[in-house]
DOZALUM-32772 format. One record per atom (N, C-alpha, C): residue number from 1; atom name; x, z, y. Coordinates in steps of 0.2 Angstrom, whole numbers, plus 5000, padded with zeros to 4 digits. Example, Ala and Ser with C-alpha at 12.3 -4.5 7.8 and 13.67 -1.06 7.14 Angstrom:
residues 2
+-----+-------+------+------+------+
| num | atome |    x |    z |    y |
+-----+-------+------+------+------+
|   1 |     N | 5066 | 5039 | 4972 |
|   1 |    CA | 5062 | 5039 | 4978 |
|   1 |     C | 5066 | 5039 | 4984 |
|   2 |     N | 5064 | 5035 | 4989 |
|   2 |    CA | 5068 | 5036 | 4995 |
|   2 |     C | 5064 | 5039 | 5000 |
+-----+-------+------+------+------+
END
This chain:
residues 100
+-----+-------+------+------+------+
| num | atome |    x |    z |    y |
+-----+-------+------+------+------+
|   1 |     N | 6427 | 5462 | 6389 |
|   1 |    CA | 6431 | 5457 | 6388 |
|   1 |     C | 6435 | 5458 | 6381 |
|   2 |     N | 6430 | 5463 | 6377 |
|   2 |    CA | 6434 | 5463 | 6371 |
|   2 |     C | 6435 | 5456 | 6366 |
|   3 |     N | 6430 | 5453 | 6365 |
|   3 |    CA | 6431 | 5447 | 6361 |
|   3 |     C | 6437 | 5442 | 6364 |
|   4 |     N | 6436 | 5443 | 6371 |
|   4 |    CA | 6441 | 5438 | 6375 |
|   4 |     C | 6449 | 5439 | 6373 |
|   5 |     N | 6449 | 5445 | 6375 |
|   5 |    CA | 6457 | 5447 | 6373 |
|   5 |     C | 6460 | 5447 | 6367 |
|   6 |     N | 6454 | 5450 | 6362 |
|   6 |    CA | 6453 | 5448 | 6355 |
|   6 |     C | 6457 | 5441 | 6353 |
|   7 |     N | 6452 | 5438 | 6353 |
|   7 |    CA | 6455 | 5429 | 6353 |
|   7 |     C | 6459 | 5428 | 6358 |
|   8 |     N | 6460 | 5429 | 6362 |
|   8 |    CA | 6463 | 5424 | 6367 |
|   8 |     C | 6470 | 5430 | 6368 |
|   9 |     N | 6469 | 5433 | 6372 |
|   9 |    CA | 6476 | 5438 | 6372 |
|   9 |     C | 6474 | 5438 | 6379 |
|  10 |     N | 6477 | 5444 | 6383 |
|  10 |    CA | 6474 | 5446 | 6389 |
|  10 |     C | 6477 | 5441 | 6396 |
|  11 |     N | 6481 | 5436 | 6393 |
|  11 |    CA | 6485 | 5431 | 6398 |
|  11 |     C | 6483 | 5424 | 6397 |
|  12 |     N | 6478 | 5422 | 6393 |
|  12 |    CA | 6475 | 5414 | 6393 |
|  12 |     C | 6473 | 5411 | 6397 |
|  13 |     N | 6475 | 5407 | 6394 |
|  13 |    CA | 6474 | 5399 | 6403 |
|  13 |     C | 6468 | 5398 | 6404 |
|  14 |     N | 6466 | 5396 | 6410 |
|  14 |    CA | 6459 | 5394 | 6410 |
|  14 |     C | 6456 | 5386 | 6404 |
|  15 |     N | 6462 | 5385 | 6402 |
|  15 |    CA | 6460 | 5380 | 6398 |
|  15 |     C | 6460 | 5381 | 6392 |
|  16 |     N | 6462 | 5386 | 6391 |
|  16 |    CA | 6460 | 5390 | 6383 |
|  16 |     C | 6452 | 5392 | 6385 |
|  17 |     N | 6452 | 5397 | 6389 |
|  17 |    CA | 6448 | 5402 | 6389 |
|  17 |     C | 6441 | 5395 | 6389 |
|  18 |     N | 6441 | 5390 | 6393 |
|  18 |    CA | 6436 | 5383 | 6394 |
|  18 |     C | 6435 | 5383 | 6384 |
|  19 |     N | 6441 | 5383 | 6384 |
|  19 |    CA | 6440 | 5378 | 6376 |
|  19 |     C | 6438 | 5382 | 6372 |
|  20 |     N | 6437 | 5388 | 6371 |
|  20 |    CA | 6436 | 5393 | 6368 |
|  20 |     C | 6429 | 5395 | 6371 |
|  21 |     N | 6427 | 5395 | 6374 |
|  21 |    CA | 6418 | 5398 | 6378 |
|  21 |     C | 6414 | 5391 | 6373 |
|  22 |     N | 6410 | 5393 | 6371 |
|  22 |    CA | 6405 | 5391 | 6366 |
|  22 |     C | 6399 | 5388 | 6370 |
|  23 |     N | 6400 | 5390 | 6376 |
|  23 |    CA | 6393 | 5387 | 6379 |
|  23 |     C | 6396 | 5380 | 6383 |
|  24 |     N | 6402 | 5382 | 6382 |
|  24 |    CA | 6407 | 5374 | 6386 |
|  24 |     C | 6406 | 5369 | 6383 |
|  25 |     N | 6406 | 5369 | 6376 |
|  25 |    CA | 6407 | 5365 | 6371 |
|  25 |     C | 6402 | 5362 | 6369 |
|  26 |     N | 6393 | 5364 | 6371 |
|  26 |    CA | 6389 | 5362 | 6368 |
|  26 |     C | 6389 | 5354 | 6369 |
|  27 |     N | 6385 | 5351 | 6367 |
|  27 |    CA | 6384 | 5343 | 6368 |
|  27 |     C | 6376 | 5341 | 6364 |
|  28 |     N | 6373 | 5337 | 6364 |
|  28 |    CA | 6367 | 5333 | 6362 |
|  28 |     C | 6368 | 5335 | 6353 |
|  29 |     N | 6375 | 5334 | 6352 |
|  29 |    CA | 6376 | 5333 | 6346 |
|  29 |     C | 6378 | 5341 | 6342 |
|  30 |     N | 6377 | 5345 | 6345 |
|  30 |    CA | 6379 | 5350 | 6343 |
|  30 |     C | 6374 | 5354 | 6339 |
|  31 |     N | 6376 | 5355 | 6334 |
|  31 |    CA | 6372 | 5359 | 6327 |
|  31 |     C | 6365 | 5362 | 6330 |
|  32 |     N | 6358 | 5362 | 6328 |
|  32 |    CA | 6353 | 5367 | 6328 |
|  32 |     C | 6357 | 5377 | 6328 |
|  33 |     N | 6355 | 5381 | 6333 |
|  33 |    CA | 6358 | 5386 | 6330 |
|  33 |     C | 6353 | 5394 | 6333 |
|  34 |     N | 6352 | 5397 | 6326 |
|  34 |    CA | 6350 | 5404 | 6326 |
|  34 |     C | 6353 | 5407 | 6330 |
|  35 |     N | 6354 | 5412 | 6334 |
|  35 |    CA | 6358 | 5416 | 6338 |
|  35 |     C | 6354 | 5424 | 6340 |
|  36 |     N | 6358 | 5428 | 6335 |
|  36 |    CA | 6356 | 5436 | 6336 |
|  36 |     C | 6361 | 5439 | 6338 |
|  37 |     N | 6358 | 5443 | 6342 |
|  37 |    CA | 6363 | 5448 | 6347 |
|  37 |     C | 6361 | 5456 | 6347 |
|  38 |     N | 6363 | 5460 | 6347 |
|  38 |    CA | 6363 | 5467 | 6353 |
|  38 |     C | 6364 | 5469 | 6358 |
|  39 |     N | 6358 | 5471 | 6361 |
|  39 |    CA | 6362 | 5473 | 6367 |
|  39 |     C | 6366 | 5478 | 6368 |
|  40 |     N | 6367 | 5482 | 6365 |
|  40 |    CA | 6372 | 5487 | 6364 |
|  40 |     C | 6378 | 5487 | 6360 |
|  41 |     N | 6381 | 5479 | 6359 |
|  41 |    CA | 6387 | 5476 | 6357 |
|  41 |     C | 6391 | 5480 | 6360 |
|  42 |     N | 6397 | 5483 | 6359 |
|  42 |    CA | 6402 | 5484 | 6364 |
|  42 |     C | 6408 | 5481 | 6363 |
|  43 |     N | 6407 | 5474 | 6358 |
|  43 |    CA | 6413 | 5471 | 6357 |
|  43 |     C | 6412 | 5464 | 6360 |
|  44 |     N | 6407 | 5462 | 6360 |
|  44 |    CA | 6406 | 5454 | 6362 |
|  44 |     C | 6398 | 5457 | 6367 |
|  45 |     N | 6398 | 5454 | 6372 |
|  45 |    CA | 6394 | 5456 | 6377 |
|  45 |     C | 6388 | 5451 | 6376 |
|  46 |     N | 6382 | 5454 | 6376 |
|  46 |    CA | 6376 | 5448 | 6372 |
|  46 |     C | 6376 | 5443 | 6378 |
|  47 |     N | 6378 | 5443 | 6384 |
|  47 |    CA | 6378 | 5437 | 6389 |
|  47 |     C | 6382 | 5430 | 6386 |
|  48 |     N | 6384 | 5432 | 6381 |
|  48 |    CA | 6390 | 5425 | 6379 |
|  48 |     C | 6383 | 5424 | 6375 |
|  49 |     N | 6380 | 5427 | 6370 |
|  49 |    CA | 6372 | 5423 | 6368 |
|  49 |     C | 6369 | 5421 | 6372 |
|  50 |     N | 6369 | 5422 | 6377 |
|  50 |    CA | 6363 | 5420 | 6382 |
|  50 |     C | 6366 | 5414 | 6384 |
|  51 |     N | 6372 | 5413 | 6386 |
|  51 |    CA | 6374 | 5408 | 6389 |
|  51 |     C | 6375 | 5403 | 6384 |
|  52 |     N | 6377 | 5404 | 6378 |
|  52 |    CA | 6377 | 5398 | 6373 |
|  52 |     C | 6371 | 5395 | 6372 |
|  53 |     N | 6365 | 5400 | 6371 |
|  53 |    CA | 6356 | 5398 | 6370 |
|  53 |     C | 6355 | 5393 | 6379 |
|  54 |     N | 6356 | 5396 | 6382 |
|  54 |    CA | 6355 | 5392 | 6388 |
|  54 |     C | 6358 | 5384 | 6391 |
|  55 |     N | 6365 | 5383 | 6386 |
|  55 |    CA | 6367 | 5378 | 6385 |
|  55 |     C | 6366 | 5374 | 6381 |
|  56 |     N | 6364 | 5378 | 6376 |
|  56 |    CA | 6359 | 5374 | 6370 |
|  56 |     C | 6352 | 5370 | 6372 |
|  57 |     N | 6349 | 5375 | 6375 |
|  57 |    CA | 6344 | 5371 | 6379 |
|  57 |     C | 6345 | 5367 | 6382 |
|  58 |     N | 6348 | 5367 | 6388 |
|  58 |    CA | 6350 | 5362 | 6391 |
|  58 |     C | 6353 | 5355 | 6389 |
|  59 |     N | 6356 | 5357 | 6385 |
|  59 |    CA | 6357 | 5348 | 6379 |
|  59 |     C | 6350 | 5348 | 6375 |
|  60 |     N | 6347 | 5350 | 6374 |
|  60 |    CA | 6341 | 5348 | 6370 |
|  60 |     C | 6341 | 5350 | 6364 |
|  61 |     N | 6345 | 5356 | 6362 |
|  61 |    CA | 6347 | 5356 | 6353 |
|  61 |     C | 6344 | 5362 | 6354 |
|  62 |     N | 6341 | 5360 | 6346 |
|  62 |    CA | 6334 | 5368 | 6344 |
|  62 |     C | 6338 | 5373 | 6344 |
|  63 |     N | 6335 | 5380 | 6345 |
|  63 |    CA | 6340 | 5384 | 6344 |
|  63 |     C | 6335 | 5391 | 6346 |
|  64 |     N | 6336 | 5395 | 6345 |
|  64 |    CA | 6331 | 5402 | 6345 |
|  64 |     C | 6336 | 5408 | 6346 |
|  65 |     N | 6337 | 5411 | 6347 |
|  65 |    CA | 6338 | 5417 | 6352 |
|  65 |     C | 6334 | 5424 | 6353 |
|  66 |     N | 6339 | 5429 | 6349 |
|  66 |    CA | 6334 | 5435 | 6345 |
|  66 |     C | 6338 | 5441 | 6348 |
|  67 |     N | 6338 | 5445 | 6351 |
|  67 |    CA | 6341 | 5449 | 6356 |
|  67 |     C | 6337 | 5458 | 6353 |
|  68 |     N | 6339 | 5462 | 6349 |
|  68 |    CA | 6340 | 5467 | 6348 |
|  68 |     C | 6341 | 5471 | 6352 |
|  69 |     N | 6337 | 5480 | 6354 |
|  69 |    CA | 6341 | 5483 | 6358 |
|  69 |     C | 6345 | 5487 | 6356 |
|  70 |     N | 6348 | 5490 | 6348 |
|  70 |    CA | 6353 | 5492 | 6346 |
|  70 |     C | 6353 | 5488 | 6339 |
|  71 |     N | 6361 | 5493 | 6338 |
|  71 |    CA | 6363 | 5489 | 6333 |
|  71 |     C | 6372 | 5488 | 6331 |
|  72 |     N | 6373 | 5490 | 6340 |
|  72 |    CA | 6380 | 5486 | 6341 |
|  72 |     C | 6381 | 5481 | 6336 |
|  73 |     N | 6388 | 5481 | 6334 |
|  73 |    CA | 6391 | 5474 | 6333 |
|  73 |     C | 6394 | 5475 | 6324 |
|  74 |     N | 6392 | 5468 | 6322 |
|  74 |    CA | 6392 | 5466 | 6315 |
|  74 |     C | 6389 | 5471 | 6312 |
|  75 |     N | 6383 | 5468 | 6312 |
|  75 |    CA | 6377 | 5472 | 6310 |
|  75 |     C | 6373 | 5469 | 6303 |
|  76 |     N | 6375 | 5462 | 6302 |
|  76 |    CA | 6371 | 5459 | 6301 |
|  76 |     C | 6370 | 5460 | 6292 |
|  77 |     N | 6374 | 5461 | 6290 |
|  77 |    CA | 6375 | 5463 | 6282 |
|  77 |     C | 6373 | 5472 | 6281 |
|  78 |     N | 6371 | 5475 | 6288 |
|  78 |    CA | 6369 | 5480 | 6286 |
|  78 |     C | 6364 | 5482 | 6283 |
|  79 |     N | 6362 | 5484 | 6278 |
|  79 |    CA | 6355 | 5487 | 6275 |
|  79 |     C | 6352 | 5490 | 6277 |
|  80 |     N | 6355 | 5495 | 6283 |
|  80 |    CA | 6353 | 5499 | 6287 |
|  80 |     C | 6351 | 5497 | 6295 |
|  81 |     N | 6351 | 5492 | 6296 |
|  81 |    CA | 6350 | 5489 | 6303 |
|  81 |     C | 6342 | 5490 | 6303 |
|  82 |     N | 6340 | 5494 | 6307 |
|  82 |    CA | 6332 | 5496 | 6310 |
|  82 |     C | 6329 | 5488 | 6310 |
|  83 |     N | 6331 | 5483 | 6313 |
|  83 |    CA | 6328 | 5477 | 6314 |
|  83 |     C | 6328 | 5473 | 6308 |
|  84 |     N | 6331 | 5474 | 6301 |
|  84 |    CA | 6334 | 5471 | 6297 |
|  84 |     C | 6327 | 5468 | 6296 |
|  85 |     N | 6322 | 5468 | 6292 |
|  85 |    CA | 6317 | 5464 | 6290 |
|  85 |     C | 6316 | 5459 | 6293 |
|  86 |     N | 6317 | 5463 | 6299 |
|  86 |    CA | 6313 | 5459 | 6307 |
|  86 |     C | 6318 | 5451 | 6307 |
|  87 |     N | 6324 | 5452 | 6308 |
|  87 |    CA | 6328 | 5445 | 6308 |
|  87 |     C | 6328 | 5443 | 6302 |
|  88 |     N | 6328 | 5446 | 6296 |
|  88 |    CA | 6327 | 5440 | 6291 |
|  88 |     C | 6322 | 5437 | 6290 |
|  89 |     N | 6316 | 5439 | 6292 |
|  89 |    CA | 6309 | 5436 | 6293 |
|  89 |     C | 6309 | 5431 | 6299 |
|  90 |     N | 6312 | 5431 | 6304 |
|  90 |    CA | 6311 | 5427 | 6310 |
|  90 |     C | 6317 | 5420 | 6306 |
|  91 |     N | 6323 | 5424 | 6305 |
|  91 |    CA | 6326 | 5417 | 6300 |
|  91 |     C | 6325 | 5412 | 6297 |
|  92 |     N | 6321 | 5415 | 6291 |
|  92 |    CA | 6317 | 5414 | 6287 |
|  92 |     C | 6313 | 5407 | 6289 |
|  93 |     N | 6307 | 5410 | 6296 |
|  93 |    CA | 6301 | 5406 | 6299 |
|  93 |     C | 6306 | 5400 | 6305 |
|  94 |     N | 6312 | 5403 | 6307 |
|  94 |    CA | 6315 | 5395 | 6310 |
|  94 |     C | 6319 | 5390 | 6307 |
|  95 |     N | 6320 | 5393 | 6299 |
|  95 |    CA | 6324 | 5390 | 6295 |
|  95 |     C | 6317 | 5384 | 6292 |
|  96 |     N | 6310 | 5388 | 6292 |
|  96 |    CA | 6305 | 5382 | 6289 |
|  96 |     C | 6304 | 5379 | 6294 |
|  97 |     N | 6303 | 5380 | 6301 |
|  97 |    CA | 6302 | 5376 | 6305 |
|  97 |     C | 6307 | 5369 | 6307 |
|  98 |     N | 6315 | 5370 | 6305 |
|  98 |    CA | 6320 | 5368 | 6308 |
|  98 |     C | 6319 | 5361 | 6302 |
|  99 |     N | 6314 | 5363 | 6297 |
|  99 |    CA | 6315 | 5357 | 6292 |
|  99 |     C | 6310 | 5352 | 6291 |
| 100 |     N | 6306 | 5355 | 6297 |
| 100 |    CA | 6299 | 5350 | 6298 |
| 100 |     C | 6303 | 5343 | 6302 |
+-----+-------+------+------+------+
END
């Protein structure tokens, strides 16, 4: 729950916590979107990617979904992330496909 309590504070309505969940939000019209994760985040639980990606689908909007086994969290500016080639290369190939 750390991103939760993070943003929201350990006492949020359900109608925050609604309007704040990203997978609630999606619609038809909702942006294309890349989505990389760790599964060894211990700040934001890769299930909120899963469920966003699965919402995304579900409306129909492109979207791809890159799940890492380590890494933990804000990783992505690392130099040193084991997987770094790897997601900027997959980036890279959904960013030319997204333009077709």
């Amino acid at each position: 729950m750390g991103s939760h309590n993070n943003l929201l504070g350990r006492n949020a309505s359900q109608e925050q916590i609604d309007l704040y969940s990203n997978e609630k939000q999606v619609t038809r019209d909702t942006p294309p979107a890349f989505i990389m994760a760790n599964s060894d985040d211990n700040l934001v639980p890769v299930r909120n990617s899963i469920e966003y990606y699965n919402a995304l689908q579900a409306n129909r909007v492109r979207s791809a979904l890159h799940v890492y086994p380590t890494g933990g969290h804000g990783w992505c500016a690392n130099e040193n992330f084991v997987y770094r080639q790897q997601w900027m290369s997959d980036l890279k190939q959904w960013l030319s496909q997204l333009a077709k």
